[in-house]
C-alpha positions as CSV (number, residue, x, y, z in Angstrom):
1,X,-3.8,25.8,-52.4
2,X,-5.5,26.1,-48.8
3,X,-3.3,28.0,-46.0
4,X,-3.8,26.4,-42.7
5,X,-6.4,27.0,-40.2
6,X,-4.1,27.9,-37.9
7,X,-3.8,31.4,-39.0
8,X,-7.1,31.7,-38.3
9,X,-7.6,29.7,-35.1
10,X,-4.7,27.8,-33.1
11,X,-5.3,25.1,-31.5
12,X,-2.7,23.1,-29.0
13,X,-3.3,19.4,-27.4
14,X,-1.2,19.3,-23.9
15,X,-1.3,16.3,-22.4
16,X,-1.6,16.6,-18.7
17,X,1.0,15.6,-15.8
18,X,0.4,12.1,-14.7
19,X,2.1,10.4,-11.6
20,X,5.1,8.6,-12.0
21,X,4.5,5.2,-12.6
22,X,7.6,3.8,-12.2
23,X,7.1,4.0,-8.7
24,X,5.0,0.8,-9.5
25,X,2.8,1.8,-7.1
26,X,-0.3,0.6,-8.8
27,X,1.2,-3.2,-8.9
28,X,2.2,-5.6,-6.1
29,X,4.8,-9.0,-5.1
30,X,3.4,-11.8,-4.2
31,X,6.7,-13.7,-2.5
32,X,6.5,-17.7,-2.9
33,X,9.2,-20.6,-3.7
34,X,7.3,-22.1,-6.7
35,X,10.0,-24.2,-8.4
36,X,8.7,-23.2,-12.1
37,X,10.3,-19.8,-11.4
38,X,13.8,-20.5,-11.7
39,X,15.8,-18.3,-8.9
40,X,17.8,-16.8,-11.5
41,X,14.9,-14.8,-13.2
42,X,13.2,-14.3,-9.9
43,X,10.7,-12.3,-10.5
44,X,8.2,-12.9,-13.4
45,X,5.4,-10.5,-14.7
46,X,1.9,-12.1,-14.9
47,X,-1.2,-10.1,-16.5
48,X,-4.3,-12.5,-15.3
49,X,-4.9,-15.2,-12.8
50,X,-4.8,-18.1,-15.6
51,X,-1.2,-17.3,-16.4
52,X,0.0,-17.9,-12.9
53,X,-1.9,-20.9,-13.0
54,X,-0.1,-22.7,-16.3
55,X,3.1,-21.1,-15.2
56,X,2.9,-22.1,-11.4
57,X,0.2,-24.6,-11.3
58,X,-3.8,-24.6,-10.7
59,X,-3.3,-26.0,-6.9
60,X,-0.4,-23.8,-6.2
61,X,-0.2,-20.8,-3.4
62,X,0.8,-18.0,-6.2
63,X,-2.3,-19.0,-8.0
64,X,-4.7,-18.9,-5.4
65,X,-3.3,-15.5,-4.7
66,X,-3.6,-14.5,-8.4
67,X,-7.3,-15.4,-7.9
68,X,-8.1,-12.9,-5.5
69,X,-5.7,-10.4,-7.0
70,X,-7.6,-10.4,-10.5
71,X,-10.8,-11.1,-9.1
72,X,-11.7,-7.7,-7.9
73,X,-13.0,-5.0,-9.7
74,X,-11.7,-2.6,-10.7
75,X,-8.0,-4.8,-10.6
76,X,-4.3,-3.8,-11.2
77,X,-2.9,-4.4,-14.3
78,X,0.0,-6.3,-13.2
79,X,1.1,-9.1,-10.4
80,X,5.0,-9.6,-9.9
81,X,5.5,-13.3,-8.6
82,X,8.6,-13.3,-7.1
83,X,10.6,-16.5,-5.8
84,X,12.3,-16.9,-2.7
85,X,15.2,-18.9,-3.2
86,X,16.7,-22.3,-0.9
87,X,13.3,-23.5,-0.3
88,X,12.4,-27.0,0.8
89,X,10.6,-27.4,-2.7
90,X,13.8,-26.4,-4.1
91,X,16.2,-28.7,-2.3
92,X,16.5,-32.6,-0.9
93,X,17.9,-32.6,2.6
94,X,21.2,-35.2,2.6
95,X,21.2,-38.1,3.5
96,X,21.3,-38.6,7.4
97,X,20.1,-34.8,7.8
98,X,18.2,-35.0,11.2
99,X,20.2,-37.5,12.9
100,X,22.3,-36.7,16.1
101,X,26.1,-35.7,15.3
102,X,28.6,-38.1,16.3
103,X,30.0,-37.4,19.6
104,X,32.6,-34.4,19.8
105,X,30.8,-33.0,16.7
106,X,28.8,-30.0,17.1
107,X,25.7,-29.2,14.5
108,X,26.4,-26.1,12.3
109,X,24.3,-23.4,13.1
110,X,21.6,-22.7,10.4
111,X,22.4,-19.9,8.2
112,X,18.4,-19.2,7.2
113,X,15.1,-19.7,8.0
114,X,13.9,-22.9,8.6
115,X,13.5,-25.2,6.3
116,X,16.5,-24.0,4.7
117,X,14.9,-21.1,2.8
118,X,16.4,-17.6,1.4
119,X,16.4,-15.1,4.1
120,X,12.9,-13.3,3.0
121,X,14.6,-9.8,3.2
122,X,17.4,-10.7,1.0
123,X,14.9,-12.3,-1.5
124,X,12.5,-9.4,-1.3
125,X,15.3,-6.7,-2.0
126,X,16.9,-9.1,-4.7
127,X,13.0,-9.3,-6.2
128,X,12.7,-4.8,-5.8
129,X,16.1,-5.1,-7.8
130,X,14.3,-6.3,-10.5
131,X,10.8,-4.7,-10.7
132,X,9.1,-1.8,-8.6
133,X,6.3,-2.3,-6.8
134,X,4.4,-1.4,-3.8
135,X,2.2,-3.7,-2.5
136,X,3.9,-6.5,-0.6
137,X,2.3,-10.4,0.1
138,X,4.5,-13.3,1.2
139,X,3.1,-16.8,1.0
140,X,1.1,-18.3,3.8
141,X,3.8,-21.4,3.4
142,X,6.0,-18.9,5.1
143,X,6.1,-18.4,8.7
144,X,4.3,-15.2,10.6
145,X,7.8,-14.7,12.1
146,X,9.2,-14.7,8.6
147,X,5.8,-12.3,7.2
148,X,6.5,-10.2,10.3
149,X,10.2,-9.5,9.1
150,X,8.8,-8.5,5.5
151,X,6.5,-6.3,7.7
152,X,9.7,-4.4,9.0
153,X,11.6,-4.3,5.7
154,X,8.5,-2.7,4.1
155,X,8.5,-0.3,6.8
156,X,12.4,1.0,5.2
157,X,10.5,1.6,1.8
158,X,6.9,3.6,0.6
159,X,4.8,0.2,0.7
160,X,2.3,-1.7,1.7
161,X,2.6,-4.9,3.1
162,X,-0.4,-7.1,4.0
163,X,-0.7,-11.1,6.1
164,X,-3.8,-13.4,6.6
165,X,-2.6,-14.5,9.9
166,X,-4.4,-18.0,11.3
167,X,-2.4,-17.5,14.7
168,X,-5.1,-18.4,17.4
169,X,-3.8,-16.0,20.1
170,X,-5.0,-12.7,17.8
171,X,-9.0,-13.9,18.6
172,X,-7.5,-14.0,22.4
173,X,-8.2,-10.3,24.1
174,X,-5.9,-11.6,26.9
175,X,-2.8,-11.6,24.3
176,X,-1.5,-8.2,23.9
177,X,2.2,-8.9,23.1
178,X,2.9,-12.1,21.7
179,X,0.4,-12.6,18.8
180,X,1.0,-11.6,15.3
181,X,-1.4,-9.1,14.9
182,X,0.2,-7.4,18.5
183,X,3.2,-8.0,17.0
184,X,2.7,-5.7,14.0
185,X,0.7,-2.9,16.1
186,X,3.7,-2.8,18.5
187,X,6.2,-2.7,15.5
188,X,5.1,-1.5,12.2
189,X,3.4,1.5,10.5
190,X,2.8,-0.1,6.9
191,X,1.3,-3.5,7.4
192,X,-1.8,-4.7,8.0
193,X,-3.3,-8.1,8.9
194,X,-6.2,-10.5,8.0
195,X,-7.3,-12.7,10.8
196,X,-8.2,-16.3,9.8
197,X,-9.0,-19.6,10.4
198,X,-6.5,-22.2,9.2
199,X,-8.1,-24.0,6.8
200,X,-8.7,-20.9,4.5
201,X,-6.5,-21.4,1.6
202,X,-7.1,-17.7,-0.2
203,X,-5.6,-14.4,0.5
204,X,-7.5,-12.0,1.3
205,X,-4.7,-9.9,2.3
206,X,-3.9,-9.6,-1.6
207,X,-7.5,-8.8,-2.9
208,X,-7.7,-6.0,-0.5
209,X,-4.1,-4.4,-1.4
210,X,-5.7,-4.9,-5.2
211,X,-8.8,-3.0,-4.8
212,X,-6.8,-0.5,-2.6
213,X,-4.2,0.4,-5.5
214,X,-6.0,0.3,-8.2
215,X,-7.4,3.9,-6.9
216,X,-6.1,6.9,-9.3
217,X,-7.1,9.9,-7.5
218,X,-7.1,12.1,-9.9
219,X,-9.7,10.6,-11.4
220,X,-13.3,12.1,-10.1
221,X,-15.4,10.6,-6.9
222,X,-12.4,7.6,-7.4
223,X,-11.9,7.3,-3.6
224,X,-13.1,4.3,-2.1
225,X,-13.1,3.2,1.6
226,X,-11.6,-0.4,1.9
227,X,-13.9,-0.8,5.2
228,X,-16.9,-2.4,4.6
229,X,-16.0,-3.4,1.1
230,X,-16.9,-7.0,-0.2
231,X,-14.1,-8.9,-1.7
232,X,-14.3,-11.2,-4.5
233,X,-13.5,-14.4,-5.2
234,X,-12.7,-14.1,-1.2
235,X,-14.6,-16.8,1.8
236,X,-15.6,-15.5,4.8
237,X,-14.6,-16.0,8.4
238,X,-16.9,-17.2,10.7
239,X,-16.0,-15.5,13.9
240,X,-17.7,-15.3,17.1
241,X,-18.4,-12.2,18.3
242,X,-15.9,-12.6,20.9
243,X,-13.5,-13.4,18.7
244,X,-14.4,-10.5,16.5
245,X,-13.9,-7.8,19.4
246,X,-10.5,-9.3,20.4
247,X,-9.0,-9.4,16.5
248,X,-10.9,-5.7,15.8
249,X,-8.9,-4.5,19.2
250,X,-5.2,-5.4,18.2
251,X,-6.2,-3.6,14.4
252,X,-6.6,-7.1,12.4
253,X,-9.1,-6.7,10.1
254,X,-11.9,-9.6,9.4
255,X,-13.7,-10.4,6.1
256,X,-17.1,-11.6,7.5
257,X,-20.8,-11.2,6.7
258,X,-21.7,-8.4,9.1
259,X,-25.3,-7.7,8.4
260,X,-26.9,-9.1,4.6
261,X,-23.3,-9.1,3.5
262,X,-19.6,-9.9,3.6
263,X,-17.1,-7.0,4.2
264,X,-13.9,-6.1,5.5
265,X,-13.7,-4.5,8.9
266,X,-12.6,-2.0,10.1
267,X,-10.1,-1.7,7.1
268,X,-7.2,-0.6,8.9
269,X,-2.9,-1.0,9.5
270,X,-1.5,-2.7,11.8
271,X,-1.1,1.1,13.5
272,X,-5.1,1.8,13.2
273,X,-4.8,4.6,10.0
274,X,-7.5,3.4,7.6
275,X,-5.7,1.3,4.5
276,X,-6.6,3.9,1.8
277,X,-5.7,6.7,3.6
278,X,-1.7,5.3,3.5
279,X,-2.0,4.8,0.5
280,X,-3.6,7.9,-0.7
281,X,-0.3,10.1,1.3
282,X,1.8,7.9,-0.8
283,X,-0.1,8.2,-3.8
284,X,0.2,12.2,-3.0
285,X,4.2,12.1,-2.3
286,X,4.2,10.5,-5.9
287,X,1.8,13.2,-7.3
288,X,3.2,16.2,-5.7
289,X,6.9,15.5,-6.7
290,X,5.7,14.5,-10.4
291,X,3.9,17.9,-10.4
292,X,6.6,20.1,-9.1
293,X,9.0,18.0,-11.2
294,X,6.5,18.9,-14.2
295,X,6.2,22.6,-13.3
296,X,9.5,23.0,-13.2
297,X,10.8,21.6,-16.6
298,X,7.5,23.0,-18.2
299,X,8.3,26.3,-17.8
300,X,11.8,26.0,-18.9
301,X,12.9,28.7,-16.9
302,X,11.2,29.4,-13.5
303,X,12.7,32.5,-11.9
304,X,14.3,32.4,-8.9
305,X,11.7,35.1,-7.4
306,X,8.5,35.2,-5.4
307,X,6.7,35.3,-8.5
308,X,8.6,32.1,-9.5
309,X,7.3,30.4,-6.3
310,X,4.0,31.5,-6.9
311,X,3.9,30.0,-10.5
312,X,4.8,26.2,-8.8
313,X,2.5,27.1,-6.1
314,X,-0.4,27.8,-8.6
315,X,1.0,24.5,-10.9
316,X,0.2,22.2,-7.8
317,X,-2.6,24.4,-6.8
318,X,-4.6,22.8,-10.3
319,X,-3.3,19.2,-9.2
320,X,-4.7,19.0,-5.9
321,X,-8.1,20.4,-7.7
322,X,-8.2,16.3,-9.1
323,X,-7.5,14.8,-5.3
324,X,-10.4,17.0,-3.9
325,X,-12.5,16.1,-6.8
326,X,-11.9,12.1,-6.0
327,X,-13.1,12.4,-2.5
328,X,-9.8,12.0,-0.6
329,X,-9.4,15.6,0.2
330,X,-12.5,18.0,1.4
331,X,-12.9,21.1,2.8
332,X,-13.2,21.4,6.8
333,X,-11.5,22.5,9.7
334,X,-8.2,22.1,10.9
335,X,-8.6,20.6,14.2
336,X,-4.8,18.9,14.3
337,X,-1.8,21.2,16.6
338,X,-1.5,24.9,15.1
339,X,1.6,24.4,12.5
340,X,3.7,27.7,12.8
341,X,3.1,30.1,9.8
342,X,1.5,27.2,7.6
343,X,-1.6,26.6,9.6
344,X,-3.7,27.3,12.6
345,X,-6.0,24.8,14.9
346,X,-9.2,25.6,14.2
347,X,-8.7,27.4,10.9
348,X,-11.2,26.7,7.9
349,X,-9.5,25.0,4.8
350,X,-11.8,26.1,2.4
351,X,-10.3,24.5,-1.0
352,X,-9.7,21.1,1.5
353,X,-6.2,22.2,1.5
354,X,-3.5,25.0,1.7
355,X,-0.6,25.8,-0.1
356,X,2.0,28.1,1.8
357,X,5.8,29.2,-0.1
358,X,8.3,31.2,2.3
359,X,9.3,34.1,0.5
360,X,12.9,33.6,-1.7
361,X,14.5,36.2,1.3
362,X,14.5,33.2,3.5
363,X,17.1,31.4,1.6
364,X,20.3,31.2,2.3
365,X,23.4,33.3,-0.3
366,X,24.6,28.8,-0.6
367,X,21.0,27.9,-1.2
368,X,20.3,30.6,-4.0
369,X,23.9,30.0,-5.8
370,X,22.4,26.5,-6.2
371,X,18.9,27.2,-7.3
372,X,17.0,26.1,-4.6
373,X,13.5,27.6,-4.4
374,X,12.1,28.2,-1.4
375,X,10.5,26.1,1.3
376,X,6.6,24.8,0.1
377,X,4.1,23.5,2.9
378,X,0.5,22.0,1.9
379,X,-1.5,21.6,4.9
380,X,-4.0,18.7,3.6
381,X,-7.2,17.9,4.9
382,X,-8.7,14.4,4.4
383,X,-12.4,14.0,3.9
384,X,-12.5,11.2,6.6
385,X,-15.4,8.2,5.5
386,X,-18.2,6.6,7.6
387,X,-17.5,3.1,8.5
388,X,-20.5,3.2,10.9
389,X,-23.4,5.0,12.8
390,X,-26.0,5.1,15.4
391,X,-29.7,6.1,14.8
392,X,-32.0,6.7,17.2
393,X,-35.8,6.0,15.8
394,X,-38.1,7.1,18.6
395,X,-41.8,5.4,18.0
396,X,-45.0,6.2,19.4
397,X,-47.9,4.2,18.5
């Protein structure tokens, strides 16, 4: 009979921490009315763009959304179709509707958007009831007023919202206030618009939230820059250069051949940070609480002691080694406001990051009778990414 190995050489698999997917942060909604989605399942789970087309139909808006959404490469996994509810397609108007009240009577006030349709907050919180996700598309058969309200609910959660806008006035430089793409600079944080012209039937705004979250950044040289990337499946404008100034100013983007090829410029929200940089401080809010979380339970015991802090400092320490190594993070200097005892203007990062615990005297006797650890601050510096130069080629013949 053979002994094991073991007593020889032991050998242990661990199975490193991964980020919490039930954030759903690497699948998006795409909000529509599509009658084959009956209200009362409201959101249904499709895995490829032919699905959505036998579910919802070849000529309808979820599947020409799917298109782009599958079509780029790498893709998410996943595409929630949610269904807003009280939609025209939904509903017959009665009989008479549109005609004058008799005299003395008075109209009733409408109680939703027009055409009789769900509020689009209700339906999108009814739709997060259901599923997680964190990319957020409502159909161009909605209104910007009604996309631009999606763009403020988004703004209450860790998302992404994104809108092909055809409104005219965003290619107008003299509109500053009143077009959709002002709209969203002047009111959100965590949308971003497409500009286009009306008869464009695809969404870009869902191909570019697709190849955005299908990023992992703990995966090596994974980074990407969403400026200047083609999309798939996805038709170009045909701007003017006029026009192309006046959308780039308000921070609407533009898919449009610029140079051999077509790309997205300048890849940006609606408040001019670059798309994958929101997403890569969510993707580290999920990391670095999964991490801690992991440290924590891993240990079984972590004391409460400097040398305790030290342990979770050093556990998200080898974490942030992956986000340096995808090309987010970098080393460089720290050229933001001097942060008190965390970081100093000026001050070299050299790891492309910096991981600073208060010492366990600084907690209160309430805070240590309920085993709080002290107080961790990571100063993070982001790699930045070219999205375009200037060279100067002197010649003499």
């Amino acid at each position: 009979m053979s002994l094991p190995a073991s007593i020889i050489v032991n050998v242990r698999t661990d199975i490193p921490p991964v980020i919490d997917t039930s954030t759903g942060q690497n699948t998006a909604l795409f909000l529509g009315s599509n009658v084959n989605i009956p209200i009362e399942e409201r959101v249904r789970a499709f895995y490829d763009a032919n699905s959505v087309g036998v579910d919802c139909g070849p000529e309808s808006e979820e599947y020409r959304a799917a298109v782009g959404y599958f079509g780029q490469n790498p893709n998410p996994p996943i595409l929630y179709i949610g269904v807003r509810g009280g939609s025209e397609s939904e509903s017959t108007p009665p009989e008479g509707a549109g005609t004058p009240p008799p005299e003395g009577e008075t109209t009733p006030e409408a109680t939703a958007d027009e055409g009789g349709g769900e509020d689009i907050v209700t339906a999108l919180a009814a739709c997060l009831a259901k599923y997680q996700f964190y990319g957020v598309v409502v159909s161009h058969e909605f209104s910007d007023a009604d996309a631009l309200k999606a763009a403020l609910w988004v703004e209450t959660q860790i998302m992404l919202a994104g809108r092909a806008s055809s409104d005219p006035l965003i290619l107008d430089p003299a509109s500053a206030t009143d077009d959709f793409a002002s709209k969203l600079k002047l009111q959100t944080n965590r949308a971003f618009c497409f500009a286009r012209e009306e008869d464009k039937e695809d969404y870009p705004e869902l191909a570019a939230i697709s190849r955005t979250i299908a990023v992992d950044l703990r995966l090596p040289s994974s980074a990407i820059t969403i400026g200047v990337q083609p999309l798939a499946t996805i038709e170009p404008s045909g701007f003017t250069l006029h026009e192309f100034n006046a959308a780039t100013s308000k921070n609407a983007n533009v898919y449009q051949v610029i140079g051999p090829n077509p790309v997205v410029f300048p890849g940006v929200m609606a408040n001019g940070l670059f798309i994958e940089d929101q997403f890569g401080l969510d993707f580290l809010q999920s990391y670095i609480t999964m991490l801690a979380i992991n440290g924590i339970e891993r240990a079984r015991r972590v004391p409460q002691t400097d040398q305790g802090m030290n342990y979770l400092v050093g556990y998200l320490d080898t974490g942030l080694v992956q986000i340096v190594a995808s090309g987010f993070l970098a080393p460089g200097y720290w050229d933001a406001a001097t942060i008190r005892g965390v970081v100093d203007n000026g001050e070299l990062l050299a790891k492309g990051y910096k991981i600073i615990a208060s010492p366990i005297s600084t907690l209160t006797p309430d805070q240590r009778a309920a085993g709080f650890g002290s107080n961790i601050a990571i100063a993070l510096k982001g790699s930045g990414a070219i999205h375009s130069l200037n060279i100067f080629m002197p010649f003499n013949p």
